[in-house]
N, C-alpha and C positions, 0 to 999 in steps of 0.2 A: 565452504561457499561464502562469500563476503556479499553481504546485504547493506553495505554503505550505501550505493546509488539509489536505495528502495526511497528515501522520507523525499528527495530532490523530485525524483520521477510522479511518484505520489501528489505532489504540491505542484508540479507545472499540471500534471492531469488535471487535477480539482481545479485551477483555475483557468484553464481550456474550458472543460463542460461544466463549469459551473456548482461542483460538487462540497458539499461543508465536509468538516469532520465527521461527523455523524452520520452520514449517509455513505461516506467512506468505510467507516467503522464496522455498519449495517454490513455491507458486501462481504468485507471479512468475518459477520460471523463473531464481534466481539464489543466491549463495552466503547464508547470512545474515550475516556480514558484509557482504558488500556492501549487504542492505538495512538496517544500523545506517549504513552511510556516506549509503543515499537518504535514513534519517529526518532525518540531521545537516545531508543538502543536498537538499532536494525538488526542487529544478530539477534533478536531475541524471535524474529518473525518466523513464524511456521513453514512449512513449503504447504500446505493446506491452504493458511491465510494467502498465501503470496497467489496461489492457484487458486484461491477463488475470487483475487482482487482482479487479476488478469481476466477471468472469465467473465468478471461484469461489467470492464472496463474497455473490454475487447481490446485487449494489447497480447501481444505474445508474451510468455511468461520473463524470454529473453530481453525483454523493453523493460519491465520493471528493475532489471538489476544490472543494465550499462547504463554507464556513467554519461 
């Protein structure tokens, strides 16, 4: 599964609704460093994080990972 489009997707979202890193990070359930390390390596992203960033972000899971 290639998680390339996840840091793009991610970054036009937060700045749509207004969202930091942190509060990004919050949804997934992880440090926000660690999600500066997923933006720098998308494969490293869980299907967990990615299904819980959708669920709080209210996107289909398929929106976080087209390009």
């Amino acid at each position: 599964m290639n998680f390339n489009a996840v840091p793009a997707n991610l970054k036009k979202l937060m700045y749509l609704r207004g969202y930091s890193m942190q509060q990004i990070a919050c949804m997934a359930s992880m440090s926000e460093r660690t999600m500066y390390k997923r933006f720098e390596r998308p494969g490293d992203f869980t299907l967990e994080e990615l299904s819980g960033l959708s669920k709080h972000l209210k996107v289909t899971f398929e929106q976080l990972l087209t390009a």
